[in-house]
gemmi code that builds the backbone of each chain (N, CA, C; Angstrom):
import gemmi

chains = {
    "A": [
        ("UNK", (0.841, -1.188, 0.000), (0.000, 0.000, 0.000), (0.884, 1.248, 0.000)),
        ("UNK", (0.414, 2.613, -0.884), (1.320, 3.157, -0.984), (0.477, 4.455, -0.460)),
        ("UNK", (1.129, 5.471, 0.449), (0.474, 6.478, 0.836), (1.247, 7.875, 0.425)),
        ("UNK", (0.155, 8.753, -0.159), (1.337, 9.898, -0.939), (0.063, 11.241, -0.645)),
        ("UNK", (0.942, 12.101, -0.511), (0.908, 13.113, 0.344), (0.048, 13.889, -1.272)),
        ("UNK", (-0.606, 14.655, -0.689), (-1.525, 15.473, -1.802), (-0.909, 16.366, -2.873)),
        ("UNK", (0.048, 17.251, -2.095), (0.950, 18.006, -2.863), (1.961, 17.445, -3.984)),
        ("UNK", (2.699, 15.898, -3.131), (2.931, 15.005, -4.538), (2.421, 14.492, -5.884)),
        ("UNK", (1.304, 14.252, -4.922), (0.355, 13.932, -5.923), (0.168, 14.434, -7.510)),
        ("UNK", (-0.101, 16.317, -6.519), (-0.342, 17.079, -7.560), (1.077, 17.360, -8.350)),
        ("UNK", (2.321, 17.440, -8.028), (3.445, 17.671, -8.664), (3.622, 16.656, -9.281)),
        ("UNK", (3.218, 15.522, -9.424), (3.346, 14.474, -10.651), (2.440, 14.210, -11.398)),
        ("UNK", (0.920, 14.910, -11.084), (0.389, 15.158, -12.521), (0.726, 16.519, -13.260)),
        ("UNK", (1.436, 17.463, -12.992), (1.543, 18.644, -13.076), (3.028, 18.431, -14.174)),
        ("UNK", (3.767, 17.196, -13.535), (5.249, 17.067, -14.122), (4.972, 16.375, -15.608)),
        ("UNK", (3.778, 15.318, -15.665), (3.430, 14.651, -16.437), (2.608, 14.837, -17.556)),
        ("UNK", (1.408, 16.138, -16.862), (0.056, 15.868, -17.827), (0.301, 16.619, -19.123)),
        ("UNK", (1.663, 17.793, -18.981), (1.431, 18.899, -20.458), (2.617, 18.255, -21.570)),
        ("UNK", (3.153, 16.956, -21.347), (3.881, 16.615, -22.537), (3.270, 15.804, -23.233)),
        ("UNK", (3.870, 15.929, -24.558), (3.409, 15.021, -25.123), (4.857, 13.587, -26.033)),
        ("UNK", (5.451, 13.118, -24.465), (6.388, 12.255, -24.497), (6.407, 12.014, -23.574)),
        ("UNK", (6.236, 10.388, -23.110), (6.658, 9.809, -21.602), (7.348, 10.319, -20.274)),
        ("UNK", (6.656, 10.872, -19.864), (7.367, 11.640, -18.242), (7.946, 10.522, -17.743)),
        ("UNK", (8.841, 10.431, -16.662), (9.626, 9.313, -15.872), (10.003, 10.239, -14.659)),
        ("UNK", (10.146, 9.667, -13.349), (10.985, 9.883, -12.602), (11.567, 9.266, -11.167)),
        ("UNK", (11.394, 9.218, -9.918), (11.808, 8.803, -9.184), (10.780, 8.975, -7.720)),
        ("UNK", (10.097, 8.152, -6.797), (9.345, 8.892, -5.403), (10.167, 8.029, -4.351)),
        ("UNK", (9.912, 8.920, -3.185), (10.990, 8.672, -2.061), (10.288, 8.677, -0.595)),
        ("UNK", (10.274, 8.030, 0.081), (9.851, 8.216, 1.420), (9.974, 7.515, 2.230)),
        ("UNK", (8.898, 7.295, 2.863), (9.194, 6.282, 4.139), (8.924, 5.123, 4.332)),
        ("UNK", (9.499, 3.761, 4.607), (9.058, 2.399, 4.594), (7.781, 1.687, 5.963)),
        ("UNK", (6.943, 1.599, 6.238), (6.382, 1.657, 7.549), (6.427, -0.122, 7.657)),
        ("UNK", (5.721, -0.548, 8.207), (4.628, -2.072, 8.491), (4.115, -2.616, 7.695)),
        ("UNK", (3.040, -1.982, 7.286), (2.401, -2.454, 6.187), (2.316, -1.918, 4.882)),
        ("UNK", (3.051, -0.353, 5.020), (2.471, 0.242, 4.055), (4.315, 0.942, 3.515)),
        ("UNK", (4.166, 2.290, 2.591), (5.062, 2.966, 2.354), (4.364, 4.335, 2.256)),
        ("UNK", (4.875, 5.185, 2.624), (4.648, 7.130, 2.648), (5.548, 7.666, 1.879)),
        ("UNK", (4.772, 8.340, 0.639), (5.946, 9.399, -0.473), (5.827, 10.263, 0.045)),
        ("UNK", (7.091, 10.754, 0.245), (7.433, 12.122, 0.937), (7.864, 13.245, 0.089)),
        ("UNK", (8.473, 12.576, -1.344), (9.053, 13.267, -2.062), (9.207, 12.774, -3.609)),
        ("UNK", (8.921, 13.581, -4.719), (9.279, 12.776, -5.767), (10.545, 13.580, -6.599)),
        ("UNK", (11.390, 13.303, -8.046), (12.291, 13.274, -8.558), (11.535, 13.468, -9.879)),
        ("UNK", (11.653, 14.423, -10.440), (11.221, 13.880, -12.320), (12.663, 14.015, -12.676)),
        ("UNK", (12.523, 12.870, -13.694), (14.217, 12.638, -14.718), (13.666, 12.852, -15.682)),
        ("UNK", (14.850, 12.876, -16.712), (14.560, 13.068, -18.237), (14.271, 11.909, -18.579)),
        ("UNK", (13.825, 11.537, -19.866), (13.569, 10.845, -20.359), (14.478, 10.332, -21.222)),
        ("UNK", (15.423, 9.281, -21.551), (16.765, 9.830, -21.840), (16.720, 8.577, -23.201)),
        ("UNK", (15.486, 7.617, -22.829), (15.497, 6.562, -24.383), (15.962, 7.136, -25.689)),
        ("UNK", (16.282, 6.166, -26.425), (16.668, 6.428, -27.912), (15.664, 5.898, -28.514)),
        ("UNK", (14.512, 5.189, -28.145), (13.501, 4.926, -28.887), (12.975, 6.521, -28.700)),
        ("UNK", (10.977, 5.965, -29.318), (10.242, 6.757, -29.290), (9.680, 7.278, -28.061)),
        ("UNK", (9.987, 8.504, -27.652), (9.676, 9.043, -26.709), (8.469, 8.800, -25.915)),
        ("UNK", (7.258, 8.715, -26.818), (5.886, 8.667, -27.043), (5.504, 7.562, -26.437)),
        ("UNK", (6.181, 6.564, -26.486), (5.973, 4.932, -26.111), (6.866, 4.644, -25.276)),
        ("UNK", (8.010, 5.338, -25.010), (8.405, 4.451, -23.856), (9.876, 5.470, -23.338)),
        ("UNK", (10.183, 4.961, -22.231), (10.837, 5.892, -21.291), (12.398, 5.060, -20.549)),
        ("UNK", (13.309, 5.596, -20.807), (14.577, 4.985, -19.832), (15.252, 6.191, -19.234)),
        ("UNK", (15.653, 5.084, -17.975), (16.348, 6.637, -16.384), (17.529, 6.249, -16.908)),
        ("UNK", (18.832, 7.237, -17.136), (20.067, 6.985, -17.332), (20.501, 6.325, -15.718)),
        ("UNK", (21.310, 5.889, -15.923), (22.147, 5.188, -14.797), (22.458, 6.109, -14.042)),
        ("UNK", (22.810, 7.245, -14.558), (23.856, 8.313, -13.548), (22.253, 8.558, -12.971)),
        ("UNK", (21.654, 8.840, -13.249), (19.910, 9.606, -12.727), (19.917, 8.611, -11.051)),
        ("UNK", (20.032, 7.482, -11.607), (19.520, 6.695, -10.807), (20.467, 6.322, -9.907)),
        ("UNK", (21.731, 6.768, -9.652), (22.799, 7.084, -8.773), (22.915, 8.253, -7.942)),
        ("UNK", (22.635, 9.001, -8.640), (22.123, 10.541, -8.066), (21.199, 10.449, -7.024)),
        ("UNK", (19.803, 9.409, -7.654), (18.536, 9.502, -6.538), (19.283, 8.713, -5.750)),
        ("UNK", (20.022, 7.714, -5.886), (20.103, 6.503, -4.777), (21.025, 7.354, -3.204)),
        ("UNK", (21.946, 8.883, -3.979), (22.588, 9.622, -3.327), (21.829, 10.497, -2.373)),
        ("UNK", (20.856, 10.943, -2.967), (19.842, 11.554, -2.469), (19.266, 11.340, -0.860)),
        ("UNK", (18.354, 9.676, -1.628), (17.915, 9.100, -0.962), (18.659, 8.647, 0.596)),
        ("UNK", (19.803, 8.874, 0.354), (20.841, 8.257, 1.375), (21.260, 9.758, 2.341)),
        ("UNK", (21.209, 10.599, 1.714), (21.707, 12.362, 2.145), (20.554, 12.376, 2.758)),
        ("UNK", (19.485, 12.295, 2.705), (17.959, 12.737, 3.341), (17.636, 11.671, 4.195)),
        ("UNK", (17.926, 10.758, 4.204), (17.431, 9.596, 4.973), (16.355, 8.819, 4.625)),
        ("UNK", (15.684, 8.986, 3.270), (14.584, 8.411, 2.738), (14.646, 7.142, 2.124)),
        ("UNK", (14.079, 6.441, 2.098), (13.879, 5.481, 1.277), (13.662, 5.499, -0.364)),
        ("UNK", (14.577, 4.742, -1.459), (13.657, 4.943, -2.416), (12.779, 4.067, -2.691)),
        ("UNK", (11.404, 4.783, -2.885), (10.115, 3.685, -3.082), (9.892, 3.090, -4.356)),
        ("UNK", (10.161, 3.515, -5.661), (9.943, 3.336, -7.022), (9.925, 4.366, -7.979)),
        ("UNK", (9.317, 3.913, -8.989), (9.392, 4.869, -10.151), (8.463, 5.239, -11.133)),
        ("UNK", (8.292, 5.920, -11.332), (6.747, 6.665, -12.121), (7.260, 7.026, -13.210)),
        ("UNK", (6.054, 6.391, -14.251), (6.371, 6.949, -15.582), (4.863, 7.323, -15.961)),
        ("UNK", (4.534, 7.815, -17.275), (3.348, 8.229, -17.387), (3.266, 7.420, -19.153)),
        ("UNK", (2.322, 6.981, -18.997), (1.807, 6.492, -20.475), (0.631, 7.219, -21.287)),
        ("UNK", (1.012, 7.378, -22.502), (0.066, 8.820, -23.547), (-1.061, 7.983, -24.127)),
        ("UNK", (-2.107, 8.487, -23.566), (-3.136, 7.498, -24.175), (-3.606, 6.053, -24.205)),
        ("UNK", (-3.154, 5.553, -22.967), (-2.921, 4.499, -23.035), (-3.508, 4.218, -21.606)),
        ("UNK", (-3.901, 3.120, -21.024), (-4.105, 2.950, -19.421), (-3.202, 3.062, -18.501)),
        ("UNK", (-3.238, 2.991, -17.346), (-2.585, 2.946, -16.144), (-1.663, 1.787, -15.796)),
        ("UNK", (-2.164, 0.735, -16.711), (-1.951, -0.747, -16.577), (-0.313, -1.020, -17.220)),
        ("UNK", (0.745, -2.040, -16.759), (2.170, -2.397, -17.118), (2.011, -2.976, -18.102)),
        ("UNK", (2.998, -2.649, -19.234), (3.112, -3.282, -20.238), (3.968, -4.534, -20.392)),
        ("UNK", (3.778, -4.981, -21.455), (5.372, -6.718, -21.036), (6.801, -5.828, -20.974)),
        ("UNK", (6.743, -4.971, -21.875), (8.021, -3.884, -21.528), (8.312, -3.622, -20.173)),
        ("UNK", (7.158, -3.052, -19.537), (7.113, -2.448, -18.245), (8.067, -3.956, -17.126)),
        ("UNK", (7.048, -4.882, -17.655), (7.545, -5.951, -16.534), (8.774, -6.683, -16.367)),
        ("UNK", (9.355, -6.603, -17.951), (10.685, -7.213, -18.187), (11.620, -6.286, -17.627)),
        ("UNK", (11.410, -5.103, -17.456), (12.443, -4.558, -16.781), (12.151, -3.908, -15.354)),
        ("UNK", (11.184, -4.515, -15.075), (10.941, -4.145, -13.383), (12.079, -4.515, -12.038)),
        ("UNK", (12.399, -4.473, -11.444), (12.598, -5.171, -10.100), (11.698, -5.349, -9.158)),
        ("UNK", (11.971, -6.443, -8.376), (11.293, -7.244, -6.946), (11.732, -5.498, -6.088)),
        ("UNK", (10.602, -5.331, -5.227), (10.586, -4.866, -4.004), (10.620, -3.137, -4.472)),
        ("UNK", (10.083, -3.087, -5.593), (9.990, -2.051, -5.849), (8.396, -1.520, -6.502)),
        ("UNK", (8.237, -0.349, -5.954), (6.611, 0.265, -6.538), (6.877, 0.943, -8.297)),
        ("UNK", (6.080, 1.014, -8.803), (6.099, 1.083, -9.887), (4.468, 2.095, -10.373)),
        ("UNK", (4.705, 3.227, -10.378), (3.396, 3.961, -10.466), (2.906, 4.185, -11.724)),
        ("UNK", (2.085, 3.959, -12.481), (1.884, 4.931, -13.844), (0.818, 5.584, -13.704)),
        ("UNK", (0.932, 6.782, -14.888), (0.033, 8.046, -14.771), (-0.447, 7.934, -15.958)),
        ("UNK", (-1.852, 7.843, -16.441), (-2.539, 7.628, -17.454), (-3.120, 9.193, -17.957)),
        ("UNK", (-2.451, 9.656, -19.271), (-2.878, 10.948, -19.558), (-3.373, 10.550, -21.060)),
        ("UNK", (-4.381, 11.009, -20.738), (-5.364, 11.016, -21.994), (-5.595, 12.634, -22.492)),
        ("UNK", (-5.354, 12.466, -23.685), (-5.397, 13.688, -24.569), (-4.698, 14.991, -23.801)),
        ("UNK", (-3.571, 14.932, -23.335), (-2.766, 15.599, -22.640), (-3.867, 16.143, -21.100)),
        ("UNK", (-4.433, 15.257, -20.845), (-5.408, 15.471, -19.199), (-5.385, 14.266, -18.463)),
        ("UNK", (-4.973, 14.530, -16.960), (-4.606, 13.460, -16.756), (-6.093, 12.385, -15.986)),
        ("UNK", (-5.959, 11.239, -16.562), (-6.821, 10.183, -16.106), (-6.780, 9.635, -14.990)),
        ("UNK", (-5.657, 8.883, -14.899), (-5.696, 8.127, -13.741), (-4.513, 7.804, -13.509)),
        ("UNK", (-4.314, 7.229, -12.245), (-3.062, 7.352, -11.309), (-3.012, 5.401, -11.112)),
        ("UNK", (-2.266, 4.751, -11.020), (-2.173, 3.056, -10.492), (-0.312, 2.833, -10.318)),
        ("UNK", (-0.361, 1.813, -8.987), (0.910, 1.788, -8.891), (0.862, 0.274, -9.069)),
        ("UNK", (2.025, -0.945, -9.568), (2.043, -2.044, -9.188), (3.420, -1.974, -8.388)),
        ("UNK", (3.379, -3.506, -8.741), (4.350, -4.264, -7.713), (4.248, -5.777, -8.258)),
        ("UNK", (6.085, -6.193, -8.502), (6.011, -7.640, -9.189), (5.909, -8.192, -8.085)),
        ("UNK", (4.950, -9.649, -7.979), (4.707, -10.619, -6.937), (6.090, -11.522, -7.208)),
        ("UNK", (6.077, -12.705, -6.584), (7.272, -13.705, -6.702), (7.593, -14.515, -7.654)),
        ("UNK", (6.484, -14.466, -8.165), (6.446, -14.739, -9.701), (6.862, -13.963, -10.923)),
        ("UNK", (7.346, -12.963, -10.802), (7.367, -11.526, -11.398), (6.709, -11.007, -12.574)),
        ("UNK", (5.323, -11.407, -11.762), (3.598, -10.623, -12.196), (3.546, -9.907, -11.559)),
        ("UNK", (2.973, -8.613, -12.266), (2.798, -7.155, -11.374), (1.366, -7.339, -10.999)),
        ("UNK", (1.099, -7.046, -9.546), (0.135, -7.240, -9.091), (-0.002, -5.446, -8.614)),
        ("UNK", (-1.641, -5.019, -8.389), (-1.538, -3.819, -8.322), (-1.565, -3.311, -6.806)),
        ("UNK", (-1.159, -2.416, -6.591), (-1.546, -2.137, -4.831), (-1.869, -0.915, -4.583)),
        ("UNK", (-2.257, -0.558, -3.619), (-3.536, 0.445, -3.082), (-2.615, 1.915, -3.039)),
        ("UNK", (-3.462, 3.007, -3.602), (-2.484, 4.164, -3.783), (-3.715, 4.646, -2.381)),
        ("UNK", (-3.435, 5.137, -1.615), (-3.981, 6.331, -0.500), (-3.468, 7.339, -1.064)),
        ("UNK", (-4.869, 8.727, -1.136), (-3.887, 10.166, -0.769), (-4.595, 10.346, 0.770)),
        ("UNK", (-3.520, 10.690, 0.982), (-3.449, 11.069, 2.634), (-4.656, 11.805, 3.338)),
        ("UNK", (-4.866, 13.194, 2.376), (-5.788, 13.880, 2.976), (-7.682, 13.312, 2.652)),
        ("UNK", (-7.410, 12.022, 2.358), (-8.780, 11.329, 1.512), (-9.289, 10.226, 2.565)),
        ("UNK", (-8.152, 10.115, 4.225), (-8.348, 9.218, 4.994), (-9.434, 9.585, 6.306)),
    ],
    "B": [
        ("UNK", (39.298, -3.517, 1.063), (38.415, -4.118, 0.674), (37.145, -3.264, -0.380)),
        ("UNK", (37.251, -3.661, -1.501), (36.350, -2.886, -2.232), (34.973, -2.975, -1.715)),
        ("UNK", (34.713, -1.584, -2.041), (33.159, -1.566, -1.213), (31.990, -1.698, -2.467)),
        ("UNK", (30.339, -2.661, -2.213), (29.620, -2.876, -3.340), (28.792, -1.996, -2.562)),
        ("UNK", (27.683, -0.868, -3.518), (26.675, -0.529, -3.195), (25.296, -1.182, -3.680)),
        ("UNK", (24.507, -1.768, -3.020), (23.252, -2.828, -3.234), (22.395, -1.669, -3.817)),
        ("UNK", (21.549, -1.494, -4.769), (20.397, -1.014, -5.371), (19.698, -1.026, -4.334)),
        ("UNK", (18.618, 0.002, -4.043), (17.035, -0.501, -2.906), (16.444, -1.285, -2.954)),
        ("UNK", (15.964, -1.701, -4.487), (15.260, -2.540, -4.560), (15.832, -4.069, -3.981)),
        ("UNK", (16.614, -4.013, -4.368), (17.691, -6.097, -4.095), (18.486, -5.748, -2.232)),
        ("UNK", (18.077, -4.839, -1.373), (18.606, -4.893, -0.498), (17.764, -5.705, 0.358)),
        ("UNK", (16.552, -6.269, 0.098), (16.263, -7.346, 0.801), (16.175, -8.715, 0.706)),
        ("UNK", (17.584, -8.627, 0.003), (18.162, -9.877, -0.005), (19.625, -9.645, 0.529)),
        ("UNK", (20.201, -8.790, 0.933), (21.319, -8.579, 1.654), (20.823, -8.428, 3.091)),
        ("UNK", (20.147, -8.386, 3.114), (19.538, -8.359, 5.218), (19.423, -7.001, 5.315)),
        ("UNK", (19.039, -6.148, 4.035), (18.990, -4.596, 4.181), (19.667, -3.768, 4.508)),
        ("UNK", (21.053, -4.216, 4.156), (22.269, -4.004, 3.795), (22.392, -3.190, 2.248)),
        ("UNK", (23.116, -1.574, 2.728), (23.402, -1.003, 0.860), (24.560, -0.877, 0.881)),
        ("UNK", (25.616, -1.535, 1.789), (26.887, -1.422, 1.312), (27.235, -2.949, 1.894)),
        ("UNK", (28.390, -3.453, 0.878), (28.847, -4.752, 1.261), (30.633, -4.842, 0.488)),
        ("UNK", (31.325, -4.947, 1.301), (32.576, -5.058, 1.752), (33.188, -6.760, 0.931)),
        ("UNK", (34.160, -6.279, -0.426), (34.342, -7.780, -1.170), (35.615, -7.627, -0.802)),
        ("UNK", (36.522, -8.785, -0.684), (37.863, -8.917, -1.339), (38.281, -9.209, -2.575)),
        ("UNK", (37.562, -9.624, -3.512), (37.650, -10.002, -5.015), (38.553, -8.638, -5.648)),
        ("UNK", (39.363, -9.293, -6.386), (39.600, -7.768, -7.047), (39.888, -7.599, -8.287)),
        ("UNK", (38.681, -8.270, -9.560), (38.163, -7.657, -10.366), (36.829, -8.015, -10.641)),
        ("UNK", (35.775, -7.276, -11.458), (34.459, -7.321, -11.412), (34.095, -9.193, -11.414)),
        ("UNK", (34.219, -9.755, -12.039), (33.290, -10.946, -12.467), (33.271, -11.248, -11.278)),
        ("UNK", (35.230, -11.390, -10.098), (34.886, -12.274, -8.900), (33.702, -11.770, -7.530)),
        ("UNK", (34.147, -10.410, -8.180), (33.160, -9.538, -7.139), (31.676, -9.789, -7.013)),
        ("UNK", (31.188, -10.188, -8.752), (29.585, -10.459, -8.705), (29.653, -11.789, -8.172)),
        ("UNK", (30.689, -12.865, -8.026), (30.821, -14.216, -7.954), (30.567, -14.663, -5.974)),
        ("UNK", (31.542, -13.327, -5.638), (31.374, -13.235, -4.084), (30.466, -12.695, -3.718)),
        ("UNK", (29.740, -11.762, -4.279), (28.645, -11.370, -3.603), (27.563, -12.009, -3.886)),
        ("UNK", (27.196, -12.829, -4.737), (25.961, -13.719, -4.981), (26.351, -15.009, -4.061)),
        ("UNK", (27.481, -15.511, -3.897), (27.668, -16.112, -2.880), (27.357, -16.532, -1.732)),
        ("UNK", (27.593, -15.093, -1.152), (27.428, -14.472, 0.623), (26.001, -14.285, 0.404)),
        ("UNK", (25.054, -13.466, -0.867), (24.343, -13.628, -1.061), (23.085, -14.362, -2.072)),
        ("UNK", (23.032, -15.794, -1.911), (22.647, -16.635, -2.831), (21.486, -15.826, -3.517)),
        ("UNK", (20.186, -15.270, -2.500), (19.083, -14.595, -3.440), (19.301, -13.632, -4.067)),
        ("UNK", (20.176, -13.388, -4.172), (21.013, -12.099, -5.520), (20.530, -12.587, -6.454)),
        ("UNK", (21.010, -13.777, -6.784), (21.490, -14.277, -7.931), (20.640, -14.040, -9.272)),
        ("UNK", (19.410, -14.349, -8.931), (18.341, -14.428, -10.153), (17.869, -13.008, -10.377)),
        ("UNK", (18.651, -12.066, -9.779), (18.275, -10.680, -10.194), (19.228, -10.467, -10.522)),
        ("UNK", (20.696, -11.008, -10.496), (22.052, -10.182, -10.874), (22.470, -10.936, -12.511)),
        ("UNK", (22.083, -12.623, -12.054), (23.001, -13.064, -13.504), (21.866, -13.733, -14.248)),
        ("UNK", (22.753, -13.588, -15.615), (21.583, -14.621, -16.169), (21.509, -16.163, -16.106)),
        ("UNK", (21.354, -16.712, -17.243), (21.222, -17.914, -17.323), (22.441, -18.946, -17.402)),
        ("UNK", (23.150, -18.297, -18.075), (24.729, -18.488, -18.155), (26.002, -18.215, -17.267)),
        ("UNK", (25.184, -17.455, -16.040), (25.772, -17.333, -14.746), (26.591, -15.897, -15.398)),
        ("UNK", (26.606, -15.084, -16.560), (26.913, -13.567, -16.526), (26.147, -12.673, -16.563)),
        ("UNK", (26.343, -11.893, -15.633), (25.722, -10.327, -15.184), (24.520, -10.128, -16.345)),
        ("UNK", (23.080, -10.307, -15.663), (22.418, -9.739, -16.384), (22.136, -8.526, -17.133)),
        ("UNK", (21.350, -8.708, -18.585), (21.222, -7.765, -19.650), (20.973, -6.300, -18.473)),
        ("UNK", (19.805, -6.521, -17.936), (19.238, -5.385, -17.142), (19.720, -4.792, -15.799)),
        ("UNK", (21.114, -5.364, -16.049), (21.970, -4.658, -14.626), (23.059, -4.036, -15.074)),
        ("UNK", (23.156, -2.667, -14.900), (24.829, -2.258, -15.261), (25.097, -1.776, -13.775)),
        ("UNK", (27.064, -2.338, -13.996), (28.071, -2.081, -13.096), (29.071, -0.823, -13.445)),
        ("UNK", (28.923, -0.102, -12.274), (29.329, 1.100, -12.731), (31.243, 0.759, -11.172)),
        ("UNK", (32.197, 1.281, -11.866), (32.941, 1.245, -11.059), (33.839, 2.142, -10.721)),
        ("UNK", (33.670, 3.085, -9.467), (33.380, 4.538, -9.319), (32.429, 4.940, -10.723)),
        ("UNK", (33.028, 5.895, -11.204), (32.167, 6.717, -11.610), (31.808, 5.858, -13.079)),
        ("UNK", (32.675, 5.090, -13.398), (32.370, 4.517, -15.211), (31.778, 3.346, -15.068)),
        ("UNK", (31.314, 3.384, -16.013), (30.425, 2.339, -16.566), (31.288, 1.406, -17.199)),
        ("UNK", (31.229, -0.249, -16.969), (32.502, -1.328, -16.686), (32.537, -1.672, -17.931)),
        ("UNK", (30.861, -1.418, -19.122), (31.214, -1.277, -20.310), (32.292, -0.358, -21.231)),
        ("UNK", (32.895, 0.616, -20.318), (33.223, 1.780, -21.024), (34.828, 1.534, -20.542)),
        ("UNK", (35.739, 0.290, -19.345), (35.911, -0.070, -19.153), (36.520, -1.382, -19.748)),
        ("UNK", (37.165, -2.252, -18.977), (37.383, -3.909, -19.412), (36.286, -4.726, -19.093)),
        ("UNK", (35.384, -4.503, -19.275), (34.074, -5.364, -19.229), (33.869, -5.680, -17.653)),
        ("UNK", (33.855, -7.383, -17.248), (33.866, -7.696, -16.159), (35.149, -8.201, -15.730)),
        ("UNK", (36.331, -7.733, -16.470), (37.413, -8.063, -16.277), (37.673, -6.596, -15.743)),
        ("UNK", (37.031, -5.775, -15.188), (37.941, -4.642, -14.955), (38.589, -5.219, -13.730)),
        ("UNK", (39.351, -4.659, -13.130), (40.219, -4.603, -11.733), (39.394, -3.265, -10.722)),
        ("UNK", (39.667, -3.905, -9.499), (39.027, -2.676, -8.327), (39.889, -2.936, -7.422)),
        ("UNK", (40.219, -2.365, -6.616), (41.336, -1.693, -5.620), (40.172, -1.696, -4.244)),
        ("UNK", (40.907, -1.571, -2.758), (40.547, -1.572, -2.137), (39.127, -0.168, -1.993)),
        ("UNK", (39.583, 0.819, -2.706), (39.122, 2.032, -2.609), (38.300, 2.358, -3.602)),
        ("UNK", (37.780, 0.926, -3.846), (36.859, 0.901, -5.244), (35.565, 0.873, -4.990)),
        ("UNK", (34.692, 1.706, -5.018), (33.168, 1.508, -4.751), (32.562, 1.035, -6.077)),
        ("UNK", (31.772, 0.126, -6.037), (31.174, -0.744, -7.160), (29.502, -0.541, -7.105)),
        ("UNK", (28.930, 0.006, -8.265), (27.600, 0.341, -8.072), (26.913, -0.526, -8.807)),
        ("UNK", (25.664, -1.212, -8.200), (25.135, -2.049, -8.944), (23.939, -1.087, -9.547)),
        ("UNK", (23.612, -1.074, -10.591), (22.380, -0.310, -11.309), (21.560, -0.828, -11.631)),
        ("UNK", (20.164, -1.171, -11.378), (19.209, -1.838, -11.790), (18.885, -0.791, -13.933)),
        ("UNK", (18.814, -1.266, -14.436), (18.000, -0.982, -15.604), (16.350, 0.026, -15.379)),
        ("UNK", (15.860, 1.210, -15.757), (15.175, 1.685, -15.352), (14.374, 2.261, -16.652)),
        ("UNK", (13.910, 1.520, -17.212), (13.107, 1.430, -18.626), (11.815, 0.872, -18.943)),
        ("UNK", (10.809, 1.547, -19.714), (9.571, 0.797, -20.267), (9.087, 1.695, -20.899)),
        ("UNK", (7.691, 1.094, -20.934), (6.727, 2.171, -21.881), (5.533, 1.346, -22.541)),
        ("UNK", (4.728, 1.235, -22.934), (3.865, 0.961, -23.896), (3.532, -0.213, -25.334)),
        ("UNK", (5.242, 0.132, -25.533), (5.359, -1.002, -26.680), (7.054, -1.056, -26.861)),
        ("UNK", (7.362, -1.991, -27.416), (8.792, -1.780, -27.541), (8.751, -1.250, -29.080)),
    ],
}
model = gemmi.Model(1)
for chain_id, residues in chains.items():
    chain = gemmi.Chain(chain_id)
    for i, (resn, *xyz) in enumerate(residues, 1):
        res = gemmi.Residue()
        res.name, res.seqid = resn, gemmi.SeqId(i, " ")
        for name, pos in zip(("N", "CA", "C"), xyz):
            atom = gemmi.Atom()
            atom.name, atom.element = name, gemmi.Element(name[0])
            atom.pos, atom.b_iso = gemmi.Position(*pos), 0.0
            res.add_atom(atom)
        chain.add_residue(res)
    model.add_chain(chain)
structure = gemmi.Structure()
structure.add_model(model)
structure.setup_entities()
């Protein structure tokens, strides 16, 4: 279960909804019991050599940087958000072949540059993404 | 002792551990000892053929081990070794 603070919320549809090429970036927070709290998110570039439009890669250094971050602040990193154009919320076989275990995985569904809908998964042990519960905080 | 930094995601398979301390001293033995010490590495680090998976790059300090002697590079005690998970998708390939 993933719990994210309202203002995040809004800064990652805000980072996501006016392009028209795959947003990507990085959320960070806190690990609890049962659940996880975004405290903070990261937008990266989008740095693929494919088509922008369809699909999205974090350079390595990006993802060294956050892992620096994450370690300077004391946060956890929780996963990674990308946004798909027209398309659902739902992981693609792309999405899953390059996932990791123990990591959240959010997408942002923007339809006609407005954003739709918000879904995070998570690969089970099988490494099928199963979906899990987004909370916004101020909605409890 | 060269130092490995664990990704977030694969640190719960190190006992939640992001730094781990090798004596190996060049890359292949390093992935060899640390899947070792840590057996559930393994199916996230190598492939099928027991070399470093497609979707992991090793960065050693600052370069990338492709840019480098492959997994033959050499590391020194004062060598921090970054494991990088792959951070890619989208829609369609």
């Amino acid at each position: 279960m993933l719990h994210i603070e309202p203002s995040i919320l809004r800064s990652l549809i805000a980072n996501v909804e006016p392009y028209p090429e795959e947003c990507c970036g990085f959320f960070l927070g806190h690990v609890g019991a049962t659940s996880c709290t975004i405290t903070k998110s990261m937008a990266m570039n989008n740095s693929t050599a494919g088509n922008k439009q369809t699909n999205f890669e974090i350079t390595s250094k990006d993802y060294l940087y956050t892992e620096s971050i994450a370690e300077e602040e004391n946060l956890a990193l929780l996963g990674v958000y990308h946004s798909h154009l027209n398309h659902p919320a739902v992981p693609s076989e792309v999405d899953r072949l390059a996932a990791m275990p123990n990591f959240s995985y959010i997408i942002i569904s923007v339809m006609d540059r407005k954003f739709d809908s918000i879904r995070s998964w998570q690969l089970d042990t099988h490494s099928q993404f199963q979906e899990e519960k987004i909370i916004i905080d101020s909605l409890i | 002792m060269a130092t490995v930094l664990i990704p977030t995601p694969l640190r719960k398979f190190t006992n939640h551990t992001s730094k781990v301390t090798v004596r190996s001293t060049k890359v292949s033995d390093v992935m060899m000892e640390l899947t070792a010490s840590f057996p559930d590495l393994t199916k996230h680090l190598m492939d099928a053929d027991g070399k470093t998976a497609s979707f992991i790059n090793i960065f050693v300090d600052q370069d990338d081990i492709r840019n480098l002697n492959q997994e033959q590079t050499e590391v020194t005690a004062k060598t921090v070794i970054s494991i990088v998970p792959a951070i890619a998708g989208g829609v369609q390939k």
